[in-house]
Phi, psi and omega in degrees: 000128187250160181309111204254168178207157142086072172080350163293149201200111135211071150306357196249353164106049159277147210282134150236157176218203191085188190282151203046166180353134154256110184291156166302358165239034151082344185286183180239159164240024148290286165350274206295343166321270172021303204274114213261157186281016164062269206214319237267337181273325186264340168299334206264326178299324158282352171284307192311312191070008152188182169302154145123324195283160161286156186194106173278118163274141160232139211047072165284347179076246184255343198093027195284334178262316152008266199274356142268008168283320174319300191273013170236025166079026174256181202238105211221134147227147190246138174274108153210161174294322183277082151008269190313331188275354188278266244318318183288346178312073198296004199198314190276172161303119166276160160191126185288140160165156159293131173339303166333297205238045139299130184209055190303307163093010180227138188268163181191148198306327174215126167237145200268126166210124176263188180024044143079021165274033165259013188230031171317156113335290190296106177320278172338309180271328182307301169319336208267322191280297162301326186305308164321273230278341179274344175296338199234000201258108137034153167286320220253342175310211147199144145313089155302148196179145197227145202199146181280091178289184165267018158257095197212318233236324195268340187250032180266121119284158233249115197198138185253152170219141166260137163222068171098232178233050193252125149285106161272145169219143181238136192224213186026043178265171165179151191264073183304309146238199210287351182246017193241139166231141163272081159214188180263136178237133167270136195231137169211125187230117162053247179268349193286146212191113160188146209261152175192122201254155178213175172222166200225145195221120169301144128246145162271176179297343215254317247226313168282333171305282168335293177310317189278309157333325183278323177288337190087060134238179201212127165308095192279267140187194234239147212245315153315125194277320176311002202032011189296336191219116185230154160240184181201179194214170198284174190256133150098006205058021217281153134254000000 
């Protein structure tokens, strides 16, 4: 699982496409190489709550949030499947593996899981994703999770953004059912140009609430006014 950036979700293998490497879920990593590490390092940095915490990333990609987590002094190991995308990783501990079947066998103050994979379809893997996450976060840490809440799903349209000298484009949508969106995002830096289509499955809080309950986590709270990025923590402080 690789590192997703602007609304992207595929543990389930969604087709990319363009130039250089294509990860098994479809990201380019010429591509996230790019991409600067946004807003998303001082949100996770004040969830932590000092300097200093271990901080498991799962999917991490090329490192772009990583390695300014490193450098605002934390202890990072970033997790992805794609070779090719650790190799650009300048500064945490890597380790290639799938989310799923991550086992570390170490506990850690935070564990990360971003870019909106908790709103995979497939039920299996979500569950299979908090497990992971609950397997690896401290009695006393929190789980951070970045997530499409729902009204994400009702107010999303067919849309262009400049970020610096990158072009998102988001088209092709559609709502194959009543909780699911569908589409394509165009990522374009100068003639270079690549795609990648994904589907996104709502939780309402109730739903989410669950999901985490089933993992031995607890809905903590929400970091974000947009509820887009919350944390949560094991239930009961169980270890």
């Amino acid at each position: 699982m690789s590192e997703q950036g602007h609304g992207q979700e595929s543990p389930g293998g969604n087709p990319g496409s363009g130039p250089g490497v294509i990860t098994p879920d479809g990201c380019a990593v010429d591509f996230y190489a790019l991409l600067p590490p946004g807003r998303e390092p001082e949100i996770i940095h004040s969830a932590a709550g000092r300097a200093g915490a271990s901080i498991l990333e799962l999917g991490s990609g090329t490192g772009r949030v990583s390695d300014a987590l490193v450098k605002l002094g934390h202890l990072v190991v970033a997790v992805d499947e794609s070779p090719e995308m650790l190799a650009r990783n300048r500064s945490a501990e890597t380790v290639c593996a799938r989310i799923q079947d991550l086992a570390l066998g170490r506990t850690f103050d935070v564990v990360l899981l971003a870019s909106h994979l908790l709103n995979v379809p497939d039920e299996g893997i979500r569950q299979a994703l908090l497990s992971t996450c609950a397997q690896h976060v401290s009695a006393t840490g929190c789980v951070i999770v970045q997530h499409h809440p729902p009204q994400w799903f009702d107010s999303t349209t067919a849309s262009e953004e400049q970020v610096g000298e990158i072009t998102f484009r988001l088209r092709d949508l559609s709502r194959p059912g009543d909780e699911l969106l569908a589409a394509t995002v165009e990522y374009q830096a100068g003639e270079r140009i690549w795609t990648q289509t994904f589907t996104a499955m709502r939780l309402d809080e109730k739903q989410l609430k669950a999901a985490l309950s089933e993992a031995g986590l607890m809905l903590d709270r929400y970091l974000t006014d947009d509820h887009s990025w919350f944390t949560a923590a094991r239930r009961g402080g169980e270890n």
